[in-house]
PDB file with one MODEL, atoms N, CA, C and O in Angstrom:
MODEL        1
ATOM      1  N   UNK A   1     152.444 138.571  66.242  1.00  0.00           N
ATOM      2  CA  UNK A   1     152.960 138.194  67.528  1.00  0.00           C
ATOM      3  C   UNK A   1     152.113 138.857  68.611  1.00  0.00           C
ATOM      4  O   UNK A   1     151.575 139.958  68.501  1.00  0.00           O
ATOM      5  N   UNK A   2     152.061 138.001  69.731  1.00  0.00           N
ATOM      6  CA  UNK A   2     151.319 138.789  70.974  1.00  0.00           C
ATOM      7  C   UNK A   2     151.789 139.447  71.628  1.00  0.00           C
ATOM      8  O   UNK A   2     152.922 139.002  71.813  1.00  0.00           O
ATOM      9  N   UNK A   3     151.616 140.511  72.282  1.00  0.00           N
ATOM     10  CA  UNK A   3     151.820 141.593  73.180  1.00  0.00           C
ATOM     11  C   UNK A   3     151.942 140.330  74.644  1.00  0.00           C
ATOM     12  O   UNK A   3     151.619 139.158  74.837  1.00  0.00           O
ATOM     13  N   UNK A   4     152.653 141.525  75.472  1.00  0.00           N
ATOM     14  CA  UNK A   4     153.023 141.155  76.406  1.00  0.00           C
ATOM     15  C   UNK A   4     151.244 141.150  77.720  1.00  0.00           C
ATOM     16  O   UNK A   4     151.035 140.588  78.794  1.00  0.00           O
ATOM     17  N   UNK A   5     150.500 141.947  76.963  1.00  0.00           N
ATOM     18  CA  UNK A   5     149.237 142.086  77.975  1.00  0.00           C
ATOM     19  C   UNK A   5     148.227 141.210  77.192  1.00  0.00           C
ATOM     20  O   UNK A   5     147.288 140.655  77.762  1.00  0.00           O
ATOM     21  N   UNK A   6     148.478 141.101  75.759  1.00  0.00           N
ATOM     22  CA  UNK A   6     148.119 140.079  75.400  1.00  0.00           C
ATOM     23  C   UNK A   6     148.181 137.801  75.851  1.00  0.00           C
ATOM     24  O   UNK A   6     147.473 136.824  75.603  1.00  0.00           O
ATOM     25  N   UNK A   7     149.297 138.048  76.476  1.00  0.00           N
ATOM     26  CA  UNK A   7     149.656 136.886  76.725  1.00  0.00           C
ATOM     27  C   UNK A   7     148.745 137.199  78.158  1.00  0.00           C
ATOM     28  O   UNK A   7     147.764 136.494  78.396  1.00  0.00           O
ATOM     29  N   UNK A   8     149.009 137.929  78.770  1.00  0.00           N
ATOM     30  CA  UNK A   8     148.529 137.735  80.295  1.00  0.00           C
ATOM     31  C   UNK A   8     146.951 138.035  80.382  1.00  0.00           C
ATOM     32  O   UNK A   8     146.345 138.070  81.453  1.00  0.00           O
ATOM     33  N   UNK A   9     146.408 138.230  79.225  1.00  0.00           N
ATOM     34  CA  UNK A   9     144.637 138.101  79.099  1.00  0.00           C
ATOM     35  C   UNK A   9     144.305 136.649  78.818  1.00  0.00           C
ATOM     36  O   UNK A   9     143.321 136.006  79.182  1.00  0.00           O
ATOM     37  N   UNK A  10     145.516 136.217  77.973  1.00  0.00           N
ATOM     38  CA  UNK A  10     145.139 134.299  77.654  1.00  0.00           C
ATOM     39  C   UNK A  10     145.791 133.744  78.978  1.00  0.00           C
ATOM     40  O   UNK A  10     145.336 132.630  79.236  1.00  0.00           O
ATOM     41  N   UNK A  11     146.123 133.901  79.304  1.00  0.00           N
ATOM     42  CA  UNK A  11     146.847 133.111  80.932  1.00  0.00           C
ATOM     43  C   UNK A  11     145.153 133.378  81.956  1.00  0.00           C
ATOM     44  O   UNK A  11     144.420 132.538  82.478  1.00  0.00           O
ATOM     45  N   UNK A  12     145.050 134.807  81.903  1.00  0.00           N
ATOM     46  CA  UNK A  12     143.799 134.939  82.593  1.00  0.00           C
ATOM     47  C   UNK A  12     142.775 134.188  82.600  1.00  0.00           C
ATOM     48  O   UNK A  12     142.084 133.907  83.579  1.00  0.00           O
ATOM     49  N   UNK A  13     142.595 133.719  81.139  1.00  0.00           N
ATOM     50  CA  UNK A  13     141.618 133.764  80.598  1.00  0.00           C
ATOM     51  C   UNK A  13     141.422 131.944  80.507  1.00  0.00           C
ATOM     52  O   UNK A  13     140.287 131.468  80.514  1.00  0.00           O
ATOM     53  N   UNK A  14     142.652 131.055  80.424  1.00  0.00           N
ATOM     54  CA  UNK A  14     142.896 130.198  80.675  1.00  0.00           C
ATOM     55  C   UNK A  14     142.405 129.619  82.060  1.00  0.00           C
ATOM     56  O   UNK A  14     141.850 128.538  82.259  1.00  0.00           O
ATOM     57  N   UNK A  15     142.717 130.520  82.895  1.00  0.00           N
ATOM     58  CA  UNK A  15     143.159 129.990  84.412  1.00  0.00           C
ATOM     59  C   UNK A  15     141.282 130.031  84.787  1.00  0.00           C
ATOM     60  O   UNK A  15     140.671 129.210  85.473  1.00  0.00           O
ATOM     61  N   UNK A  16     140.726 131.229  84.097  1.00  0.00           N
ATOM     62  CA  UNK A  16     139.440 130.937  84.622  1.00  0.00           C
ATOM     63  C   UNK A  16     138.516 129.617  84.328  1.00  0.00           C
ATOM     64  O   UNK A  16     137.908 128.859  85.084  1.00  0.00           O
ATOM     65  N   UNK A  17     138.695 129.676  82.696  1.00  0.00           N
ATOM     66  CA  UNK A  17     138.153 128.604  82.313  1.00  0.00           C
ATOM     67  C   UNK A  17     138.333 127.040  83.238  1.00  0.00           C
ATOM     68  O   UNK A  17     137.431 126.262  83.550  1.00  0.00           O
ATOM     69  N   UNK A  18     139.612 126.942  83.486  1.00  0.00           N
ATOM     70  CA  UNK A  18     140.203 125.947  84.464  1.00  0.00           C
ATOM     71  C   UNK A  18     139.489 125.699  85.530  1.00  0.00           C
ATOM     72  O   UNK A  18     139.044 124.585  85.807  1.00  0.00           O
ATOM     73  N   UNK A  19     139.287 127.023  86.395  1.00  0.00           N
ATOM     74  CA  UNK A  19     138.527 126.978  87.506  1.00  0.00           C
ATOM     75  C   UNK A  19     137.517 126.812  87.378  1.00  0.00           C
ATOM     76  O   UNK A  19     136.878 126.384  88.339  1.00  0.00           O
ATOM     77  N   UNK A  20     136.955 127.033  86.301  1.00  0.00           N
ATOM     78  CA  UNK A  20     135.395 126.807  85.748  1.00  0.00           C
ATOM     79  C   UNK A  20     135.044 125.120  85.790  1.00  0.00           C
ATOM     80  O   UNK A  20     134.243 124.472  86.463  1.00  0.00           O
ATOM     81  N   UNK A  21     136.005 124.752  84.774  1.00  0.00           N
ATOM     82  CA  UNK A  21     135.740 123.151  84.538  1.00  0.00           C
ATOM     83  C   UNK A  21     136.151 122.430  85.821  1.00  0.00           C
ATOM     84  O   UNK A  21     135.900 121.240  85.631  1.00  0.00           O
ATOM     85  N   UNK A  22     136.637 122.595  86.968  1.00  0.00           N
ATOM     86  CA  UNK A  22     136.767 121.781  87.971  1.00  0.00           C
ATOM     87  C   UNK A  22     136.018 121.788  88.538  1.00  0.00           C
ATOM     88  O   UNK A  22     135.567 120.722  88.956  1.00  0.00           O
ATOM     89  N   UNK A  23     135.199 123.544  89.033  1.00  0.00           N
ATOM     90  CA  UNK A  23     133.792 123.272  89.878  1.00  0.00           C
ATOM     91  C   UNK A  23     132.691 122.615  89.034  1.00  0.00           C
ATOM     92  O   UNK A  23     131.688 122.232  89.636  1.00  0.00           O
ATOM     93  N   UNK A  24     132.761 122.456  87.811  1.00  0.00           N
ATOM     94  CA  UNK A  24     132.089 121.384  86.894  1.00  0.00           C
ATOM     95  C   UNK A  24     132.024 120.499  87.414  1.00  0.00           C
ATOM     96  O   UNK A  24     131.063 120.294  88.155  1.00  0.00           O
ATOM     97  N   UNK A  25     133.443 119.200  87.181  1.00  0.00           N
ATOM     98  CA  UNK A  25     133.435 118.429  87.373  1.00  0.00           C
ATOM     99  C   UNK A  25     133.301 117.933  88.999  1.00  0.00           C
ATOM    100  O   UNK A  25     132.601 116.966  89.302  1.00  0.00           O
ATOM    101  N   UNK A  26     133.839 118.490  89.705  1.00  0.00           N
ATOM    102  CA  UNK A  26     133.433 118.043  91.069  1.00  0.00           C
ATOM    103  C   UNK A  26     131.699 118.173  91.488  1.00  0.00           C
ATOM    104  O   UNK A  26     131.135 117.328  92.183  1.00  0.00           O
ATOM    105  N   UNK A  27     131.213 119.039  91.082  1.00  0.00           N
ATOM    106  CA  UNK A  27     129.529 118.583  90.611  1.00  0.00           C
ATOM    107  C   UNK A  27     129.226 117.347  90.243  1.00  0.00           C
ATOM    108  O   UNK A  27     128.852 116.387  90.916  1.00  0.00           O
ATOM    109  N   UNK A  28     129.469 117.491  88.864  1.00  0.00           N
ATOM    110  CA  UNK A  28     129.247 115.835  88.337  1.00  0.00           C
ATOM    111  C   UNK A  28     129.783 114.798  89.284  1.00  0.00           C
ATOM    112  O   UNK A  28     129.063 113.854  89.610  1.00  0.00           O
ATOM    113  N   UNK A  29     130.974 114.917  89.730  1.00  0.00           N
ATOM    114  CA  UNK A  29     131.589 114.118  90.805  1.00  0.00           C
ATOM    115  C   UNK A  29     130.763 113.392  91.715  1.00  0.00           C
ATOM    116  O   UNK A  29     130.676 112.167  91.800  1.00  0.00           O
ATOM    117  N   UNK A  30     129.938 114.584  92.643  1.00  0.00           N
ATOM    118  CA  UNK A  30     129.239 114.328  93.447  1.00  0.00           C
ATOM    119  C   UNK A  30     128.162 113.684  93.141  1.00  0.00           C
ATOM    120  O   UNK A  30     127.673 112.822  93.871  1.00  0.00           O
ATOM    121  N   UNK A  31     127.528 114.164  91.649  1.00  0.00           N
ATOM    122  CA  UNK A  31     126.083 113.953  91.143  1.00  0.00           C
ATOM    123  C   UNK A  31     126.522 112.308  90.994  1.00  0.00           C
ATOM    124  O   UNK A  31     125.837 111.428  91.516  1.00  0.00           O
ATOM    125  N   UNK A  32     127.535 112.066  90.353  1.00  0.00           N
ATOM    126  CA  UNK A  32     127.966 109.985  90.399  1.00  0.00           C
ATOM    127  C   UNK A  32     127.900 109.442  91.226  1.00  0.00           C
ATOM    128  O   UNK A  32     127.317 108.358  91.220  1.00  0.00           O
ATOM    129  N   UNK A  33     128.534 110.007  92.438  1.00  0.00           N
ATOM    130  CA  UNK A  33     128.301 109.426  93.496  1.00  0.00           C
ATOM    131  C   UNK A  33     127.133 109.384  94.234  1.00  0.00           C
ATOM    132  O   UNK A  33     127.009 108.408  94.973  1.00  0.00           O
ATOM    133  N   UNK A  34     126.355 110.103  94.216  1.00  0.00           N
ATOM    134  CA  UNK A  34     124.726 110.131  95.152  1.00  0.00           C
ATOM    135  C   UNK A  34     123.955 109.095  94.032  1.00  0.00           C
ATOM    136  O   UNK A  34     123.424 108.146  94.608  1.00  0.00           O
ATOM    137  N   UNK A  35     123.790 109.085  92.573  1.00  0.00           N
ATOM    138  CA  UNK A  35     122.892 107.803  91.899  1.00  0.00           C
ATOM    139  C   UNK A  35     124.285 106.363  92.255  1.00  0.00           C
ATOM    140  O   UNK A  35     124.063 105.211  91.882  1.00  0.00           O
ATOM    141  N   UNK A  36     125.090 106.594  92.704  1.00  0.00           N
ATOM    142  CA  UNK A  36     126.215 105.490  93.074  1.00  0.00           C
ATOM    143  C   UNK A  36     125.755 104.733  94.267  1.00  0.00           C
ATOM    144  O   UNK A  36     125.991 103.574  94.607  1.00  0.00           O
ATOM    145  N   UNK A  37     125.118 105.566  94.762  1.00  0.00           N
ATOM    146  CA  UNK A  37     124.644 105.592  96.543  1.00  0.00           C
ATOM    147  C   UNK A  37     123.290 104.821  96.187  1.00  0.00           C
ATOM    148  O   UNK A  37     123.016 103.710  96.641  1.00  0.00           O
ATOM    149  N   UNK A  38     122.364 105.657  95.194  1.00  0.00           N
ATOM    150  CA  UNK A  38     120.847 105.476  95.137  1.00  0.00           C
ATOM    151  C   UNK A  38     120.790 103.603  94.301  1.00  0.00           C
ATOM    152  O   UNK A  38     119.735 102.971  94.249  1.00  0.00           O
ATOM    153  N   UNK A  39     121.903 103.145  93.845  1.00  0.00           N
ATOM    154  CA  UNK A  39     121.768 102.021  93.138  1.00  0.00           C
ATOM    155  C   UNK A  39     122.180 101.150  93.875  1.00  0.00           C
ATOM    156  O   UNK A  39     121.722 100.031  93.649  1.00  0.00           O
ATOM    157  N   UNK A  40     123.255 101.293  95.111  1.00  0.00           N
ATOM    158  CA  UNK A  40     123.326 100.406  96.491  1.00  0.00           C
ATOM    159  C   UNK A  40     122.200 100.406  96.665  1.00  0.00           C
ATOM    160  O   UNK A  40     121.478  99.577  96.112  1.00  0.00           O
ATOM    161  N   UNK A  41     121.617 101.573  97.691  1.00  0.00           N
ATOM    162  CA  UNK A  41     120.277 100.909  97.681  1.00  0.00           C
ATOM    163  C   UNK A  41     119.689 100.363  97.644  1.00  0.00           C
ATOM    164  O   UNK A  41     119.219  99.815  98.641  1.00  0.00           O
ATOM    165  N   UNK A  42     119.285 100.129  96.340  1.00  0.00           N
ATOM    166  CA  UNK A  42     118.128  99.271  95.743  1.00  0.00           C
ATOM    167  C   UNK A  42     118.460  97.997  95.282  1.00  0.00           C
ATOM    168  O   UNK A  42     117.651  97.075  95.178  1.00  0.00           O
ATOM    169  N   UNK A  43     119.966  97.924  94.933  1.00  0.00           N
ATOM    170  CA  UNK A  43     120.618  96.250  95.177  1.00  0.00           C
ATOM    171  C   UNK A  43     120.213  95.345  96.536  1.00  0.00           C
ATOM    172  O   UNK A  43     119.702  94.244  96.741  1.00  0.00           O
ATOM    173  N   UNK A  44     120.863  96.717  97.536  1.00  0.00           N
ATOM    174  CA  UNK A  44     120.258  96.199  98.928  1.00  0.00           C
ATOM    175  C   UNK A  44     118.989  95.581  99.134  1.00  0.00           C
ATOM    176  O   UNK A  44     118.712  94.440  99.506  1.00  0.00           O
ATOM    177  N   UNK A  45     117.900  97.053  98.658  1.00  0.00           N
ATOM    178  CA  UNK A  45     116.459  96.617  99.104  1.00  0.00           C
ATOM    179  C   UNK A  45     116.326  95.008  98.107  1.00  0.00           C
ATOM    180  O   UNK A  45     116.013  94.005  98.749  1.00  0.00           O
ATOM    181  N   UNK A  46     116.558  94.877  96.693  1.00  0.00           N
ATOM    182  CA  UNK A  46     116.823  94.218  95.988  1.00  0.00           C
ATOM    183  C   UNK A  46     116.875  92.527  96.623  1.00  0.00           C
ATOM    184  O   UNK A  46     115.982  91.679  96.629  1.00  0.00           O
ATOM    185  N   UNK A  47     118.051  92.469  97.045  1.00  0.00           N
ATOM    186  CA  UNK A  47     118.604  91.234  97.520  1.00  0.00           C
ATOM    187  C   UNK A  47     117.820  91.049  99.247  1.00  0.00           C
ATOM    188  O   UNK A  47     117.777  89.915  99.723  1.00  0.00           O
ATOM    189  N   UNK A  48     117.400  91.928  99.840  1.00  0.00           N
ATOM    190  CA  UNK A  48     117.198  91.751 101.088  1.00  0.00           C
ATOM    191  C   UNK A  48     115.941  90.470 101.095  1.00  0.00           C
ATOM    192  O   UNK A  48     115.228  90.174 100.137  1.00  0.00           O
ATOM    193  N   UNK A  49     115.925  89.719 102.740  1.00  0.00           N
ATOM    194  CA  UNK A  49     115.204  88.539 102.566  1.00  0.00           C
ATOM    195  C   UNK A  49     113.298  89.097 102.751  1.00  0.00           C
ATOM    196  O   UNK A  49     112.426  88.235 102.852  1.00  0.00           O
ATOM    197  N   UNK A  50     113.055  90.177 102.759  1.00  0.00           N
ATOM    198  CA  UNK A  50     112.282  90.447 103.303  1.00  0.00           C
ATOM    199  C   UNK A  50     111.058  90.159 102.444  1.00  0.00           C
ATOM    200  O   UNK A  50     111.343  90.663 101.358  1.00  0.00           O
ATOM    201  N   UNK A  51     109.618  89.513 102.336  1.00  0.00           N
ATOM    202  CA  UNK A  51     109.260  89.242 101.125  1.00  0.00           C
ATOM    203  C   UNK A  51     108.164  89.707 100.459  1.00  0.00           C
ATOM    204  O   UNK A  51     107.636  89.427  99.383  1.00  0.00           O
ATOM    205  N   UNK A  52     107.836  90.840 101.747  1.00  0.00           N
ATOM    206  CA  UNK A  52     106.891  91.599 101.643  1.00  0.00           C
ATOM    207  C   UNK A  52     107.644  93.203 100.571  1.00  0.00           C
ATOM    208  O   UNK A  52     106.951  94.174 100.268  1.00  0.00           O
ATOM    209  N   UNK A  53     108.685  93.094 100.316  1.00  0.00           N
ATOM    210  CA  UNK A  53     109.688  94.675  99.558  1.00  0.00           C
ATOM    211  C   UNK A  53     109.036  93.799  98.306  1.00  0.00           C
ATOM    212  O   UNK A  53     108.253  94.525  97.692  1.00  0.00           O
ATOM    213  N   UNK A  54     109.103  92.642  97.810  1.00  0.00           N
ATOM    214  CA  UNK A  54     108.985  91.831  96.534  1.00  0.00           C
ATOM    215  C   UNK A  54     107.269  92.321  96.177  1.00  0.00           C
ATOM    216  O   UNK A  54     106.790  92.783  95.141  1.00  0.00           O
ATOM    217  N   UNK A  55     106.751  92.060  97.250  1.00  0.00           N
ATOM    218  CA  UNK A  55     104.903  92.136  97.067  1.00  0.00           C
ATOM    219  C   UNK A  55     104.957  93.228  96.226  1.00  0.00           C
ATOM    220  O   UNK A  55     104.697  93.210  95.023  1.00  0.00           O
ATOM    221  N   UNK A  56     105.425  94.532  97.126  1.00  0.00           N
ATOM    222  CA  UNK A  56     105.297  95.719  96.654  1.00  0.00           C
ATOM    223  C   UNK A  56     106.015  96.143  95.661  1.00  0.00           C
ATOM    224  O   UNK A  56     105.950  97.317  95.297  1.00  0.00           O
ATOM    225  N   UNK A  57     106.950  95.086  94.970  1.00  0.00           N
ATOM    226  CA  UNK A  57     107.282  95.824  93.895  1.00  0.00           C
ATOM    227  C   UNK A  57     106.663  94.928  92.398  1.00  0.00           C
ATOM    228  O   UNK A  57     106.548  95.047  91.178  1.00  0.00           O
ATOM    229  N   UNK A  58     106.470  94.265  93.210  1.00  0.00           N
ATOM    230  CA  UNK A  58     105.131  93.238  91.962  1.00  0.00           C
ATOM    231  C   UNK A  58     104.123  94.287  91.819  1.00  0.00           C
ATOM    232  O   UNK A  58     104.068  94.796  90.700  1.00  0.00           O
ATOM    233  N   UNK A  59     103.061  94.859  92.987  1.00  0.00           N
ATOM    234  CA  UNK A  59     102.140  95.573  92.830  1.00  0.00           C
ATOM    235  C   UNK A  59     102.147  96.889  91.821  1.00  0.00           C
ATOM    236  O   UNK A  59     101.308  97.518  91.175  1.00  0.00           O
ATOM    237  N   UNK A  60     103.355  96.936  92.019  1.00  0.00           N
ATOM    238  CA  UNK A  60     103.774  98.811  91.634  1.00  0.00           C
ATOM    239  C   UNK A  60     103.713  98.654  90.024  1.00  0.00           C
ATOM    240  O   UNK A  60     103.276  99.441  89.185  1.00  0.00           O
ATOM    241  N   UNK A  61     104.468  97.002  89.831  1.00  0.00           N
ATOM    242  CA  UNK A  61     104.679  96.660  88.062  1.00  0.00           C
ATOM    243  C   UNK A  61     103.067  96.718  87.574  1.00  0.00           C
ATOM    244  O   UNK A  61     102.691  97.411  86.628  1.00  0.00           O
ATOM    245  N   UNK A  62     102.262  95.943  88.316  1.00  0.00           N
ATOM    246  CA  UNK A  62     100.993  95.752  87.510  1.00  0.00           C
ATOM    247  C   UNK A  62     100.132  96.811  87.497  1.00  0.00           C
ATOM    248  O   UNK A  62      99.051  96.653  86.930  1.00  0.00           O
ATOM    249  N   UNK A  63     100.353  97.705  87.930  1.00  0.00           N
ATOM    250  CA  UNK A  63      99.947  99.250  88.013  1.00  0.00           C
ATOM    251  C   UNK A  63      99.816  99.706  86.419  1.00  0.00           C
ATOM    252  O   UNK A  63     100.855  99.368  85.852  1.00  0.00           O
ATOM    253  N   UNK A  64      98.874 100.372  85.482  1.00  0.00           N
ATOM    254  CA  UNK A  64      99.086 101.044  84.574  1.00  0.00           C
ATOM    255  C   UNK A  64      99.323 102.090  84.267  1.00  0.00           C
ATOM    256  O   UNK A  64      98.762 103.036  84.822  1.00  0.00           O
ATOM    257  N   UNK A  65     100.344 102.286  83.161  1.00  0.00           N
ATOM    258  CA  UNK A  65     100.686 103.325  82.789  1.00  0.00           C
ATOM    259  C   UNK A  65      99.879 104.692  83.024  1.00  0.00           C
ATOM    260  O   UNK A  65     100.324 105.754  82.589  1.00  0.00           O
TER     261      UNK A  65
ENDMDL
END
């Protein structure tokens, strides 16, 4: 059985981990959302009528490795 200072090192010890994995995930959070942002973008540039964005992305393909 656990001690009474035992329980309150796993509560501790819990609560950090917790705080740990949220500033995690709100990282990642953010990190989804900015390539979320970067793929508007390029739908945008993508679809836009402009026909000179097309030239340059023809040029960039025939470029070698």
């Amino acid at each position: 059985m656990y001690s009474s200072e035992e329980f309150a090192s796993l509560e501790i010890m819990c609560r950090e981990r917790a705080t740990l994995a949220k500033k995690k995930m709100e990282f990642w959070f953010s990190e989804a959302e900015y390539w979320r942002a970067e793929a508007e973008e390029w739908k945008q540039l993508r679809q836009s009528a402009d026909p000179s964005i097309e030239r340059i992305a023809n040029c960039s393909s025939d470029q070698p490795n």
